[in-house]
N, C-alpha and C positions, 0 to 999 in steps of 0.2 A: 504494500500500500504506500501509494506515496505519500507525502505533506500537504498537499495542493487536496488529494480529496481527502486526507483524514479531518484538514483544516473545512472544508467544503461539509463534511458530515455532522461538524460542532458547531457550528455558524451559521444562521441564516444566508441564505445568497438571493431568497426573492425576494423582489422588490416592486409593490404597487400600491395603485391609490386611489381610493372607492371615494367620488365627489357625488352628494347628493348638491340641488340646490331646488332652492323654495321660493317659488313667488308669488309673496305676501302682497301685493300691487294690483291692485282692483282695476284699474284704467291701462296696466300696461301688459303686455305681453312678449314673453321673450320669444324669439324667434330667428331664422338663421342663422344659425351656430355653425363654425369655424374654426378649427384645431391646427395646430402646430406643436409635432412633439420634437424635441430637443435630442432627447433618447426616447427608446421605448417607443411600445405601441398602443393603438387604441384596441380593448377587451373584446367594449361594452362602448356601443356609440352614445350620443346623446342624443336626446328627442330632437325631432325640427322643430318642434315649439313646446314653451313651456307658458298655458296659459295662467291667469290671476286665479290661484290657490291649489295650483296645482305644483308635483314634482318634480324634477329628472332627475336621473340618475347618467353617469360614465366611470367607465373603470378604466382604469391606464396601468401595464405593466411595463418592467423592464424585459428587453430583448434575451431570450434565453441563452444560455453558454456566453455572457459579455459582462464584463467587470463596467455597465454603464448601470445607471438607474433609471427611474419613471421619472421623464421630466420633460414638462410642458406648459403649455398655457389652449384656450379657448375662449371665444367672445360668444356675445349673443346680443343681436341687434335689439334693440328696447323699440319694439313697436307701439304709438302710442292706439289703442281702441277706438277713438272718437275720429279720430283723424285718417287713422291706417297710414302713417307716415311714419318710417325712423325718425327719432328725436338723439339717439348717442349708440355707444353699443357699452356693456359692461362685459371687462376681462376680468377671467381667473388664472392664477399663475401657480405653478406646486414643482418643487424640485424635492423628487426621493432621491439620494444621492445610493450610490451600490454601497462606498467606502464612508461609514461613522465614524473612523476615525479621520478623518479629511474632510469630512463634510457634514452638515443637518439638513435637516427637511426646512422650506420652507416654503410660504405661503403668500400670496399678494391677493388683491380682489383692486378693483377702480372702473374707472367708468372716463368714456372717451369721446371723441370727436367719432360721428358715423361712417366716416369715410379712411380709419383707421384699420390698418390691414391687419390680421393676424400671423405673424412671421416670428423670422428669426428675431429679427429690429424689437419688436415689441417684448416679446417672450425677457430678452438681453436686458433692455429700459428696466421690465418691473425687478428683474432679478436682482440688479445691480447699480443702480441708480437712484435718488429721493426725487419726487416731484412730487405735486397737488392734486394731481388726477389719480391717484392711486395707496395705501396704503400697503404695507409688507412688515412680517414678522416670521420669526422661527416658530418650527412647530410646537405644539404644547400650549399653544396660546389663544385668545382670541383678538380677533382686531374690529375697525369697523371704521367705513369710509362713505362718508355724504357727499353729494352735490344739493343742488337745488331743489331738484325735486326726489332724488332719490338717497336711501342711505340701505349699503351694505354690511350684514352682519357675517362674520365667519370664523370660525374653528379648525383646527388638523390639529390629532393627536399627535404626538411622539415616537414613531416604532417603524418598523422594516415594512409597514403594511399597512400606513395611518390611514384613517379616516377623516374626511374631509367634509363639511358641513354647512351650504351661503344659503343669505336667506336675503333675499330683497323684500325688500320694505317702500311703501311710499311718503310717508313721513317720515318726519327729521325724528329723532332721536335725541334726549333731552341732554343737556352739558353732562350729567351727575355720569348717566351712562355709555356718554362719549369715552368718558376719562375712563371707566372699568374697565372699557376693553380694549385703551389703546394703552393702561398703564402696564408697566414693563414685568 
């Protein structure tokens, strides 16, 4: 036996990431969803639309036999109902990384210009970068990111195989509970 699979027999080596997301948003509906994975593959696609109080789900793994992890991002155009017109799109961002020691999970959610592409470009920005259109934290935690009309709530646990949790909302979200979930 070698090293490589006795090490492979004590260790986890899958790696993926079950996103539900929820929208709470009466007047909006998500729709046209857009994937870009970094590593990894898509399971578990997501709905074409995810109407006001309803679910979706997708699952994302890492590529089998590769020292990469699950990592990517997706949008979903924010259609508004009265209008039938894109108003923005909102991205989710998630890096399972293969290697814990070198890396954590982490997580972005934000909301964008509608004419914004789902790519490498984008995926890079939420990963790696601070701006106003987006919030990011490591896993274990929760965050939560407003615009004007809309405010994102979201979760991922901590582990080789977290779970990932948004939840759009159409109302703002009060100061007290801004700070809970963007405090460190």
């Amino acid at each position: 036996m070698t090293v490589v699979s006795e090490v492979a027999g004590v260790l986890p080596t899958h790696r993926q990431c079950s996103i539900q997301i929820t929208n709470k948003c009466s007047n909006y509906t998500l729709s046209f969803p857009s994937l870009h994975m970094n590593s990894g593959w898509c399971v578990e696609m997501l709905p074409p639309t995810i109407d006001p109080s309803s679910v979706g789900k997708g699952l994302f793994s890492k590529t089998a036999d590769t020292a990469r992890g699950a990592v990517g991002i997706f949008t979903y155009d924010v259609l508004n109902k009265s209008t039938k017109e894109s108003t923005e799109k909102i991205a989710v961002m998630f890096s399972v990384p293969y290697d814990f020691n070198l890396f954590s999970n982490w997580f972005a959610v934000g909301i964008f210009d509608k004419e914004t592409q789902c790519d490498h470009d984008l995926y890079h920005n939420m990963y790696n970068n601070q701006e106003n259109t987006f919030a990011r934290k490591k896993g274990g935690c929760c965050l939560s990111y407003k615009s004007d009309q809309i405010t994102i709530l979201a979760t991922m646990s901590d582990s080789f195989q977290p779970d990932m949790k948004v939840e759009k909302l159409k109302k703002l979200i009060s100061p007290q509970l801004h700070y809970k979930f963007n405090s460190p």
